[in-house]
Biotite code that builds the C-alpha atoms (Angstrom):
import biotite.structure as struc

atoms = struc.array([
    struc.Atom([0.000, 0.000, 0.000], chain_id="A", res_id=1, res_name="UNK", atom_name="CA", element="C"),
    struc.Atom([1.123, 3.412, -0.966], chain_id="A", res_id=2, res_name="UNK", atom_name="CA", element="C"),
    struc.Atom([2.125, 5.880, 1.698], chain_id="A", res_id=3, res_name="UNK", atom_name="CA", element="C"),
    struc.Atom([-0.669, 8.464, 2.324], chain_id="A", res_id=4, res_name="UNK", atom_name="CA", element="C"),
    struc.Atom([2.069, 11.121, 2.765], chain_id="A", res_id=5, res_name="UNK", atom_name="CA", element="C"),
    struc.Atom([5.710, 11.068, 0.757], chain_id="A", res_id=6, res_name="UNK", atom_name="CA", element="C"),
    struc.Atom([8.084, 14.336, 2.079], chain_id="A", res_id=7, res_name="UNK", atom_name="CA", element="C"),
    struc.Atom([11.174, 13.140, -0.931], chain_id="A", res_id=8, res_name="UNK", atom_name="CA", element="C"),
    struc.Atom([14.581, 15.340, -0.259], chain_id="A", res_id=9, res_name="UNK", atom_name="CA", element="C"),
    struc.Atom([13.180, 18.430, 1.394], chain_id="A", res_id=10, res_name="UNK", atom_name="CA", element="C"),
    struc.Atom([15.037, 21.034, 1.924], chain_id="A", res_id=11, res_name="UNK", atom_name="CA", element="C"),
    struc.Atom([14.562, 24.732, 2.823], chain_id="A", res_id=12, res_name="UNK", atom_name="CA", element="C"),
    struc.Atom([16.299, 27.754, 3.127], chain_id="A", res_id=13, res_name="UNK", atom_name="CA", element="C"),
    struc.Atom([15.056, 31.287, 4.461], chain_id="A", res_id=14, res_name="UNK", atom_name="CA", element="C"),
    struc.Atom([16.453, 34.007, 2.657], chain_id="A", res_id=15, res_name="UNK", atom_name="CA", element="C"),
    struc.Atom([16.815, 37.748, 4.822], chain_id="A", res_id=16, res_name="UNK", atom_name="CA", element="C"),
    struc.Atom([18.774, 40.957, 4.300], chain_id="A", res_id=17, res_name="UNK", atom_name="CA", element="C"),
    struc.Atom([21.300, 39.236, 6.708], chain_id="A", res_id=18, res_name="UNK", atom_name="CA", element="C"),
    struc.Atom([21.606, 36.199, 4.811], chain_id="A", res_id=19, res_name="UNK", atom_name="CA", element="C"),
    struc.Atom([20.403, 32.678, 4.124], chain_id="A", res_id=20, res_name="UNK", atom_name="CA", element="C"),
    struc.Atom([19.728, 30.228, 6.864], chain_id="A", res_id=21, res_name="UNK", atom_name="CA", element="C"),
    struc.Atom([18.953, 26.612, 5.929], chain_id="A", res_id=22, res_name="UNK", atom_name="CA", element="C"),
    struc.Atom([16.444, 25.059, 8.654], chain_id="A", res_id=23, res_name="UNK", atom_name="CA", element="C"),
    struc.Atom([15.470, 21.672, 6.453], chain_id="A", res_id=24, res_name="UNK", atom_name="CA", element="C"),
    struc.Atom([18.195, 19.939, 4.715], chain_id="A", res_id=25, res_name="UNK", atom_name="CA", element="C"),
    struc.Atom([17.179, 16.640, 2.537], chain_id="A", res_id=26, res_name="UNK", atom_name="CA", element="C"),
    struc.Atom([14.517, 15.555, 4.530], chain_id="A", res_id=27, res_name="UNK", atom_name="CA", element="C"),
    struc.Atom([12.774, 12.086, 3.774], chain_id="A", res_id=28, res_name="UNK", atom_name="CA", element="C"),
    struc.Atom([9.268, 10.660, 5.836], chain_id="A", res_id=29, res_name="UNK", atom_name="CA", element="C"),
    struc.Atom([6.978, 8.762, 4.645], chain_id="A", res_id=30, res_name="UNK", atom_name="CA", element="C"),
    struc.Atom([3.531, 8.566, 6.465], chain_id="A", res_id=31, res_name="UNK", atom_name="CA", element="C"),
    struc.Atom([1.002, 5.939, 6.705], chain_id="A", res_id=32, res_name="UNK", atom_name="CA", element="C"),
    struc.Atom([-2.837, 6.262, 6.825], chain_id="A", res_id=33, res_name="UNK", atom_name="CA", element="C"),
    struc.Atom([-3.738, 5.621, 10.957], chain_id="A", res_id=34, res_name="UNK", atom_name="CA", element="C"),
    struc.Atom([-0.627, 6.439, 11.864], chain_id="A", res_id=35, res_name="UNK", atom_name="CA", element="C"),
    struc.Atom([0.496, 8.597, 14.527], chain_id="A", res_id=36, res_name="UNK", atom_name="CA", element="C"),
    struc.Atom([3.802, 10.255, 13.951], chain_id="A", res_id=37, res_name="UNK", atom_name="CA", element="C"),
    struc.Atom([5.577, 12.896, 16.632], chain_id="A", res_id=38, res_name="UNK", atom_name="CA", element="C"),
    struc.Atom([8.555, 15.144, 15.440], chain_id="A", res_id=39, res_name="UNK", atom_name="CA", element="C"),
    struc.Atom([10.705, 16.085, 18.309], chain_id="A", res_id=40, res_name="UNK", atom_name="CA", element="C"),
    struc.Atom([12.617, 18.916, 18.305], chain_id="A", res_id=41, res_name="UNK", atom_name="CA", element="C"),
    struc.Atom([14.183, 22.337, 19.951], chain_id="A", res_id=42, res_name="UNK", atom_name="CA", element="C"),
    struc.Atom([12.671, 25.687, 19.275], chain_id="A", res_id=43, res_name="UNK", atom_name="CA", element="C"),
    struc.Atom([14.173, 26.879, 15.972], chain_id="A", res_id=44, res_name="UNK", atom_name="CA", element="C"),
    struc.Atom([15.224, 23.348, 14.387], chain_id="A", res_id=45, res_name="UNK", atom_name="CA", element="C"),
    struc.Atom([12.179, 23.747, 11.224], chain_id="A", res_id=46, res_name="UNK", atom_name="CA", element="C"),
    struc.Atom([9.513, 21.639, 12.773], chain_id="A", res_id=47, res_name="UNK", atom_name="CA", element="C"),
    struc.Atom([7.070, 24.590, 11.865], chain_id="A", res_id=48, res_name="UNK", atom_name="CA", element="C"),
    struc.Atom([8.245, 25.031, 9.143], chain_id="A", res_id=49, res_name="UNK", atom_name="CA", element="C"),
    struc.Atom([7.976, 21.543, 7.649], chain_id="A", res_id=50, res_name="UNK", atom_name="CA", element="C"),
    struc.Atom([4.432, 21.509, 8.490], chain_id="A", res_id=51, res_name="UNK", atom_name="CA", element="C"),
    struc.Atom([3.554, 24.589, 6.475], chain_id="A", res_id=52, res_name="UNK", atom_name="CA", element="C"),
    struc.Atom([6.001, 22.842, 3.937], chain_id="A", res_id=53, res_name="UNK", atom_name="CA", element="C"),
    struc.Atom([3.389, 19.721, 3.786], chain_id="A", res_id=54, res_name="UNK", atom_name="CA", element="C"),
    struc.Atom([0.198, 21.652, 4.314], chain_id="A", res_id=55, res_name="UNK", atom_name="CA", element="C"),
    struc.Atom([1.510, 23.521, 1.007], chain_id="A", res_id=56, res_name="UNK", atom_name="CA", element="C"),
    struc.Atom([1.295, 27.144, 2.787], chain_id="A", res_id=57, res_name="UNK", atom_name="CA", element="C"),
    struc.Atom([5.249, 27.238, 1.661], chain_id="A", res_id=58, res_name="UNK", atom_name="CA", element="C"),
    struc.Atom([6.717, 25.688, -1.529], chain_id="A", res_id=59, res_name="UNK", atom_name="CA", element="C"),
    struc.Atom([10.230, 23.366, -0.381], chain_id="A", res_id=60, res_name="UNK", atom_name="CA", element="C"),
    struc.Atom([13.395, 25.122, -1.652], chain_id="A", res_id=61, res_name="UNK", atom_name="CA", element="C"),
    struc.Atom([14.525, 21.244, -3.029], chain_id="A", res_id=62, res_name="UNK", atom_name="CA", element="C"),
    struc.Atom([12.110, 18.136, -2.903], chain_id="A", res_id=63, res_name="UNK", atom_name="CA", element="C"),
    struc.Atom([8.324, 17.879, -3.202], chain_id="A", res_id=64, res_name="UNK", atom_name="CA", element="C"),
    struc.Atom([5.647, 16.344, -1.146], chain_id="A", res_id=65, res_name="UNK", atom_name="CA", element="C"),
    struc.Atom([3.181, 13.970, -2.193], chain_id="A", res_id=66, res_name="UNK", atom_name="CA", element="C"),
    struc.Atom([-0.130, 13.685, -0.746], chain_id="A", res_id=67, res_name="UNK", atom_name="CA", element="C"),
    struc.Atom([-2.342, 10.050, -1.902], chain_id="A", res_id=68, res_name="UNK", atom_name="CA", element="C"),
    struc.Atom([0.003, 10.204, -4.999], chain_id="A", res_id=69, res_name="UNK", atom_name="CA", element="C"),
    struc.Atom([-0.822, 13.889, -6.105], chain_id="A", res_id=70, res_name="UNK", atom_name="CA", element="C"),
    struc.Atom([2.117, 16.791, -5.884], chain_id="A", res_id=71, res_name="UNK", atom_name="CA", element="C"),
    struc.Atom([0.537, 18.824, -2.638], chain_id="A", res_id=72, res_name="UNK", atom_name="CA", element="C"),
    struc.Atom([-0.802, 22.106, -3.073], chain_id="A", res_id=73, res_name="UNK", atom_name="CA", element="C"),
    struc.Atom([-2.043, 24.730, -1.123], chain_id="A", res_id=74, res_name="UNK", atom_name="CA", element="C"),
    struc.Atom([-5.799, 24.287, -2.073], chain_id="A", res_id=75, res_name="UNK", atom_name="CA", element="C"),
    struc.Atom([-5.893, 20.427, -1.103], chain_id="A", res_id=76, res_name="UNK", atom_name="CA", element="C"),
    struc.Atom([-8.481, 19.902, 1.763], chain_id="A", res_id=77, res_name="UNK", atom_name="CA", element="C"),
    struc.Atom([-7.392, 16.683, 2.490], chain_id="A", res_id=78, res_name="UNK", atom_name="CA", element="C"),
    struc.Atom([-5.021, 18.692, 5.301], chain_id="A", res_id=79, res_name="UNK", atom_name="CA", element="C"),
    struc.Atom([-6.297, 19.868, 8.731], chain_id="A", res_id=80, res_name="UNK", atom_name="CA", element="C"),
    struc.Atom([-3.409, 21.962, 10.118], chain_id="A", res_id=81, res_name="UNK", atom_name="CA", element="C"),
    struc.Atom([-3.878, 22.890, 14.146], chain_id="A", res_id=82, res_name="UNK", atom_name="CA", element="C"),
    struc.Atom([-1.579, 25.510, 15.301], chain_id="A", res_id=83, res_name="UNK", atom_name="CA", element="C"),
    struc.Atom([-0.152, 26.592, 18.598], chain_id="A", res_id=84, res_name="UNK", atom_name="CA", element="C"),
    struc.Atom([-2.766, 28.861, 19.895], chain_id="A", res_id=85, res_name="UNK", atom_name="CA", element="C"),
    struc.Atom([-6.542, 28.100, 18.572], chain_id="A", res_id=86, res_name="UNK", atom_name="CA", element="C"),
    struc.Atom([-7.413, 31.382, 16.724], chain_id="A", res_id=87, res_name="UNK", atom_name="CA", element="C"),
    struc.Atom([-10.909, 31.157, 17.619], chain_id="A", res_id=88, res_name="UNK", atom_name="CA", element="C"),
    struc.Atom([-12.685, 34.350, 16.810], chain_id="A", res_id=89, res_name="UNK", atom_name="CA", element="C"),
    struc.Atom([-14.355, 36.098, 19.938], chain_id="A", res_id=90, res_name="UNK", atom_name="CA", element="C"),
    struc.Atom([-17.034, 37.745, 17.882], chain_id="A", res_id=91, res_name="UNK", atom_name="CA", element="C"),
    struc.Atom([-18.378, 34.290, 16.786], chain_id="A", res_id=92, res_name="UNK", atom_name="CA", element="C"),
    struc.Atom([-20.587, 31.211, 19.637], chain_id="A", res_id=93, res_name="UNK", atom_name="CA", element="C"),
    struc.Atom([-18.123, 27.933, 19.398], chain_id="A", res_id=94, res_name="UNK", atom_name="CA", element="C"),
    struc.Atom([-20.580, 26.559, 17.218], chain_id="A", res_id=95, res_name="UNK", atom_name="CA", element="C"),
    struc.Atom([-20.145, 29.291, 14.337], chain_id="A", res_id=96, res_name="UNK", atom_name="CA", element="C"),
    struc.Atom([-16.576, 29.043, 15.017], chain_id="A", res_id=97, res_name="UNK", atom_name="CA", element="C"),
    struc.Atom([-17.081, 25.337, 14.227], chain_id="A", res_id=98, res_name="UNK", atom_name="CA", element="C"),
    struc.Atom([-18.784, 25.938, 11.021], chain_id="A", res_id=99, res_name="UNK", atom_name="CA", element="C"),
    struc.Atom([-15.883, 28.438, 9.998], chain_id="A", res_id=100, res_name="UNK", atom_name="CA", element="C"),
    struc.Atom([-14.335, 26.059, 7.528], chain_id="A", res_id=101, res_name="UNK", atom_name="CA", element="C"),
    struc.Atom([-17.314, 24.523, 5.921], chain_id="A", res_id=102, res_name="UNK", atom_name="CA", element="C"),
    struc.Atom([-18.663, 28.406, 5.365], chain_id="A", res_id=103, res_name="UNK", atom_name="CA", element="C"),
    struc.Atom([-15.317, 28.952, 3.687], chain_id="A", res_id=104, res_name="UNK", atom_name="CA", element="C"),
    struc.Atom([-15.514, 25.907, 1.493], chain_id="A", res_id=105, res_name="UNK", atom_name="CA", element="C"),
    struc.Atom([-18.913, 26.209, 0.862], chain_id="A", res_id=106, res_name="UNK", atom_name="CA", element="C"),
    struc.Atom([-19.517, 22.606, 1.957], chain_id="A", res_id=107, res_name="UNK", atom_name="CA", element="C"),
    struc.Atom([-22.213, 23.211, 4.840], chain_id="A", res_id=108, res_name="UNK", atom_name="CA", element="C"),
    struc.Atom([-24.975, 21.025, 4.222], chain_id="A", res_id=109, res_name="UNK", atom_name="CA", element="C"),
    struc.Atom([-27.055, 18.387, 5.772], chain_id="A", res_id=110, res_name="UNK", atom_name="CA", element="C"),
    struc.Atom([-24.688, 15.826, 6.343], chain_id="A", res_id=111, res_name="UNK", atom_name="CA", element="C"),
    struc.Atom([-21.613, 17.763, 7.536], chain_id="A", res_id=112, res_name="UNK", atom_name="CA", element="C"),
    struc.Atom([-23.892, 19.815, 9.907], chain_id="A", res_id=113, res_name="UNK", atom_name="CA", element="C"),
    struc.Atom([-24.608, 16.589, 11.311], chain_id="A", res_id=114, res_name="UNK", atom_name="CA", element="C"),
    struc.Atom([-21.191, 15.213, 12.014], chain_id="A", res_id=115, res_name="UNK", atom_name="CA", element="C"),
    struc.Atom([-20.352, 18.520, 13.534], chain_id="A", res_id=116, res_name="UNK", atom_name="CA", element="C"),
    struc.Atom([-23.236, 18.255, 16.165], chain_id="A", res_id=117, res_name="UNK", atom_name="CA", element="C"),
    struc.Atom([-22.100, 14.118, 16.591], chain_id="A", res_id=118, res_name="UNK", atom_name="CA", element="C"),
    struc.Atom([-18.793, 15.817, 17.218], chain_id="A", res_id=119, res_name="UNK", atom_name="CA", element="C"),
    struc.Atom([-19.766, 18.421, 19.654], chain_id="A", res_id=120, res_name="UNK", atom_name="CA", element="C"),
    struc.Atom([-21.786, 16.019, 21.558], chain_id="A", res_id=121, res_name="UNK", atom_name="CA", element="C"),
    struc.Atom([-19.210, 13.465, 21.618], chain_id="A", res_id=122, res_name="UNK", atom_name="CA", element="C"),
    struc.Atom([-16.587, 15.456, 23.138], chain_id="A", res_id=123, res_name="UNK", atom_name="CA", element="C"),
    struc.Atom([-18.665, 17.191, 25.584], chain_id="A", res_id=124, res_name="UNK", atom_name="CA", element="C"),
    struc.Atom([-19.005, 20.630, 23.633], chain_id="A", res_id=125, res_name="UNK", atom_name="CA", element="C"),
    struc.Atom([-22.182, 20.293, 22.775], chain_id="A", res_id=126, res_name="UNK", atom_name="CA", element="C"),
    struc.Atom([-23.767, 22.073, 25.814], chain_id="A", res_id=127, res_name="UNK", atom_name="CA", element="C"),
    struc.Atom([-21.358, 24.912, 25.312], chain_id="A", res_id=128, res_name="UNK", atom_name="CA", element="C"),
    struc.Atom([-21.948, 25.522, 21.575], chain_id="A", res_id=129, res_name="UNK", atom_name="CA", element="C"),
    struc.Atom([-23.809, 29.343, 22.108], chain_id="A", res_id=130, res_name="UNK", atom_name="CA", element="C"),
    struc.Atom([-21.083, 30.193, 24.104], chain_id="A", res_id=131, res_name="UNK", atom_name="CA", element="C"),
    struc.Atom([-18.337, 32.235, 23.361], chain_id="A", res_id=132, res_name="UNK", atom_name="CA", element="C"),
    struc.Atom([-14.391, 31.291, 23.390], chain_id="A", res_id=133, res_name="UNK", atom_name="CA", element="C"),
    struc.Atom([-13.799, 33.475, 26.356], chain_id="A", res_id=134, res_name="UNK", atom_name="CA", element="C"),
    struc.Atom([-16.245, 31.490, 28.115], chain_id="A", res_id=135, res_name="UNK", atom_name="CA", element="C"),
    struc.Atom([-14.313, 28.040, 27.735], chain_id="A", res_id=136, res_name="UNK", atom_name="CA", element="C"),
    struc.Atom([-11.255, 26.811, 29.576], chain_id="A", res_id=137, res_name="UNK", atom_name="CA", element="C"),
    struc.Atom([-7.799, 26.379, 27.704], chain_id="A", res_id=138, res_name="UNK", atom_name="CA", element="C"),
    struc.Atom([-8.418, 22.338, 26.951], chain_id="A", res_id=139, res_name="UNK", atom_name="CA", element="C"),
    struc.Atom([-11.959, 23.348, 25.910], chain_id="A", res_id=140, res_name="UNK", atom_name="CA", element="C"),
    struc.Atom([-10.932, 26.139, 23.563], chain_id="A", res_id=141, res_name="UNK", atom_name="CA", element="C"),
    struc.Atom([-8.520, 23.298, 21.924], chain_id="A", res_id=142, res_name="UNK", atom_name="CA", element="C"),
    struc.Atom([-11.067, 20.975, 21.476], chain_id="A", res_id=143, res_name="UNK", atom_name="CA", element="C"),
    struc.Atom([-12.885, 23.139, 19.841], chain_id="A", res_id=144, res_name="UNK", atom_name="CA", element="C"),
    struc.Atom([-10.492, 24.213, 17.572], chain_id="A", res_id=145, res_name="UNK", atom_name="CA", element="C"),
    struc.Atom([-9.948, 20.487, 16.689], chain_id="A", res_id=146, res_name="UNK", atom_name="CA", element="C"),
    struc.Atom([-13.295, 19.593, 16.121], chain_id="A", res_id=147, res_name="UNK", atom_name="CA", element="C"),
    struc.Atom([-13.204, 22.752, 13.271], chain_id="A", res_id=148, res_name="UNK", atom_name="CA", element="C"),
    struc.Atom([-10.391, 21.378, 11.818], chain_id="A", res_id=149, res_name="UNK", atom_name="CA", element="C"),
    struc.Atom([-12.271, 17.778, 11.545], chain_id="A", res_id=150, res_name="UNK", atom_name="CA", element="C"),
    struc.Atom([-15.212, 19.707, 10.217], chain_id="A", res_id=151, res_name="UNK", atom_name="CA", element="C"),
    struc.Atom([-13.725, 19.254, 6.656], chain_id="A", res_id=152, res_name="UNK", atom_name="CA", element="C"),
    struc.Atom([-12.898, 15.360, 7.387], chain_id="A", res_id=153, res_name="UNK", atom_name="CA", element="C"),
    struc.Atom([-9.453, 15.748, 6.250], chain_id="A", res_id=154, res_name="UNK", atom_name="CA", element="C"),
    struc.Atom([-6.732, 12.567, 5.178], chain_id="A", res_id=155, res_name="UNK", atom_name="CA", element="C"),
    struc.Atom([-4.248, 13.942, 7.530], chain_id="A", res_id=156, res_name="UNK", atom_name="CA", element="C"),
    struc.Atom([-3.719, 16.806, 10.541], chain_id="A", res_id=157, res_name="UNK", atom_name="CA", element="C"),
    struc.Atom([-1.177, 18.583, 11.159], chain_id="A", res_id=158, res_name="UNK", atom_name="CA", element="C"),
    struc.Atom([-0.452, 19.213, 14.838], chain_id="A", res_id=159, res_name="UNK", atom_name="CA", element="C"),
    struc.Atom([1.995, 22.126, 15.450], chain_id="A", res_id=160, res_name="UNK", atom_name="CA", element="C"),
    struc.Atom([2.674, 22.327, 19.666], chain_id="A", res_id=161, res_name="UNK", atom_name="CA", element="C"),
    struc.Atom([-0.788, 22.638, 20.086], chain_id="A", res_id=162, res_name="UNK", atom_name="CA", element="C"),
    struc.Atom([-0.606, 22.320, 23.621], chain_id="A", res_id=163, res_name="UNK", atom_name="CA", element="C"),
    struc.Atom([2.217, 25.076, 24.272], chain_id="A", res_id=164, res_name="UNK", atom_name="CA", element="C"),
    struc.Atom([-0.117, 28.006, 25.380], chain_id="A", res_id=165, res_name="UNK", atom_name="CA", element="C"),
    struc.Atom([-1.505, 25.911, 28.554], chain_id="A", res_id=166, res_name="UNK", atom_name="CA", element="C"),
    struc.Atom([-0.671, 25.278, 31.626], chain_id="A", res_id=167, res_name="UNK", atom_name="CA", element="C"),
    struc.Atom([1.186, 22.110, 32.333], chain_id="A", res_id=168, res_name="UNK", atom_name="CA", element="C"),
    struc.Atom([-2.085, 20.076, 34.039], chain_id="A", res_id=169, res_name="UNK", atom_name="CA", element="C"),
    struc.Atom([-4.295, 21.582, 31.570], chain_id="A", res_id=170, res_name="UNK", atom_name="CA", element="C"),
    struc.Atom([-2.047, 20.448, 28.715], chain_id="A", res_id=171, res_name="UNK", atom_name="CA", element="C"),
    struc.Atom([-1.993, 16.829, 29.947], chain_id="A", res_id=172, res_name="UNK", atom_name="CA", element="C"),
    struc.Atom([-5.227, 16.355, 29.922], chain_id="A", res_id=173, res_name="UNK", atom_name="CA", element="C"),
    struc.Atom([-6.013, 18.142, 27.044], chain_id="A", res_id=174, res_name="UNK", atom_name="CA", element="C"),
    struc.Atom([-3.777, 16.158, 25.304], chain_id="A", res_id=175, res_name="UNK", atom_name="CA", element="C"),
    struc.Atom([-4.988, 12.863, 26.375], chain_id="A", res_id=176, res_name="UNK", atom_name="CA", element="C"),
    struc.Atom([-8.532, 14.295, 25.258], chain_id="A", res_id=177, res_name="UNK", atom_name="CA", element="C"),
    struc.Atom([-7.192, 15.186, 21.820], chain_id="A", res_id=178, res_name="UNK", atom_name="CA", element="C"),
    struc.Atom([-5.535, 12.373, 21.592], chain_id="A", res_id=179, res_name="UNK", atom_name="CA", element="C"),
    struc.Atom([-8.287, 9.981, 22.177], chain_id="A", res_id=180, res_name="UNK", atom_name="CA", element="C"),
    struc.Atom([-10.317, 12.224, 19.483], chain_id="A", res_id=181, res_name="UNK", atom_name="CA", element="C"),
    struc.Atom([-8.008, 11.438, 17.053], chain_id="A", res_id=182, res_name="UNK", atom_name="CA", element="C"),
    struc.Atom([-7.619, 7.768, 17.454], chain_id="A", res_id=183, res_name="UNK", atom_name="CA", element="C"),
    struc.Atom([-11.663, 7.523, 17.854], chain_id="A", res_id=184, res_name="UNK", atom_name="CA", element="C"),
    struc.Atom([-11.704, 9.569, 14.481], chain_id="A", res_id=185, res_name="UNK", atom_name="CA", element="C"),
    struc.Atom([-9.278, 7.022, 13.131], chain_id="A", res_id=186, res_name="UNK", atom_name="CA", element="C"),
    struc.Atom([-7.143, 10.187, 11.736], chain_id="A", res_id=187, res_name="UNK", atom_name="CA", element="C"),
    struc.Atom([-3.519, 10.020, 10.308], chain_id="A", res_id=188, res_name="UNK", atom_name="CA", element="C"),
    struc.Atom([-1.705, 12.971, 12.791], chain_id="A", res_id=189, res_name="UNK", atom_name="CA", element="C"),
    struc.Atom([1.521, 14.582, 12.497], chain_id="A", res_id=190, res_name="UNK", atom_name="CA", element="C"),
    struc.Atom([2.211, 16.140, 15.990], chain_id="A", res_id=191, res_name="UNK", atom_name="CA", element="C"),
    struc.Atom([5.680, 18.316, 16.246], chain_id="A", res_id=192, res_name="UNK", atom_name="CA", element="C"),
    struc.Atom([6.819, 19.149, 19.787], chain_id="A", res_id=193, res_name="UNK", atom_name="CA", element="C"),
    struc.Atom([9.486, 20.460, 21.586], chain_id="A", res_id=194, res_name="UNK", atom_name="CA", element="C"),
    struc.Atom([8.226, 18.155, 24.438], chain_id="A", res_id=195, res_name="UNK", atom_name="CA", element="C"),
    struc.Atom([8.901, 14.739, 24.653], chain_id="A", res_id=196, res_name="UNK", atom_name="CA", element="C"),
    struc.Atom([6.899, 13.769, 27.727], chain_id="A", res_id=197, res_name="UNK", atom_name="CA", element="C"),
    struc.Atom([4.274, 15.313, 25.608], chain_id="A", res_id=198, res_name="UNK", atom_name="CA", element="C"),
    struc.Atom([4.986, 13.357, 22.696], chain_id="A", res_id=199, res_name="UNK", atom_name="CA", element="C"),
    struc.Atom([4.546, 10.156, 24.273], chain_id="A", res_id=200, res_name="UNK", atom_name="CA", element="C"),
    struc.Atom([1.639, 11.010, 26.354], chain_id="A", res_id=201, res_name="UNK", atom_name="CA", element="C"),
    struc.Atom([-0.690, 11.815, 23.363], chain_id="A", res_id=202, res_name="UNK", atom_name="CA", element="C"),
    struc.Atom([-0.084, 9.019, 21.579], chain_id="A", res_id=203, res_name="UNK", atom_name="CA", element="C"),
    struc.Atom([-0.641, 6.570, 24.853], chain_id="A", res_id=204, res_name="UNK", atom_name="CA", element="C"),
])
């Protein structure tokens, strides 16, 4: 079976009045659907940026990415990319948060409407749907943000230190919620972390 993700020879370079800095150099991963991978790393060391490299947001200075067998690009849904803090909007209830990426993709209907309320209810966010993000713990805020990112059912996420902006309890246990979303989703995750504890914890 073919790898659901191929990252072939990646390199990249950033390029500034000072100079050019190389953070990826030849890269090579190859990721399979249901698995669980966790890149481990110090601040600084391109874990970031090889994320935006496979969610097609940057273009590799060398190499290419292949997602199902098709040369990734940057408007491929098949990627759900969750990023350090949770950029829910404070204007909008959790719920219309939730809904932000089907309104963008014009792909709210009947059936997707439907697996967002399973999802809300699931993970005990249900209740709390008219509420706003301000409203909502740290963990809760991330769940949130994770169930929008599932709202589009994508192959793969993307996890990028999602867990950095809470406290240490909170982030354990949000992390052992998220992680048990993701397995009950059955969901191919790439999780980068400067964190190992945290690393192994989530995928427990």
């Amino acid at each position: 079976m073919s790898p659901l993700v191929e990252i072939k020879n990646v390199s990249y370079t950033y390029h500034t009045e000072k100079g050019e800095t190389k953070t990826l150099d030849n890269i090579n991963l190859e990721v399979n659907k249901g698995d669980f991978i966790s890149i481990v790393g110090p601040s600084g060391c391109g874990k970031s940026t090889l994320l935006s490299i496979i969610s097609g947001l940057i273009e590799p200075s060398c190499g290419k990415v292949i997602l199902n067998k098709s040369l990734i690009n940057n408007d491929s849904y098949y990627i759900g990319y969750m990023l350090q803090k949770d950029h829910l909007f404070e204007w909008r209830t959790v719920y219309r948060n939730v809904l932000l990426g089907l309104e963008i993709t014009k792909n709210k209907n009947k059936t997707t409407l439907q697996y967002i309320d399973n999802l809300l209810k699931q993970y005990g966010l249900y209740e709390f749907k008219n509420y706003k993000p301000s409203q909502l713990s740290g963990g809760m805020r991330q769940k949130a943000a994770l169930i929008r990112t599932l709202a589009l059912n994508p192959e793969i996420l993307l996890l990028d230190e999602p867990f950095s902006a809470l406290d240490y309890q909170t982030r354990l246990s949000a992390g052992d919620e998220i992680g048990t979303i993701i397995k009950n989703e059955n969901k191919t995750a790439l999780l980068v972390t400067h964190d190992i504890a945290e690393a192994i914890y989530i995928k427990k």
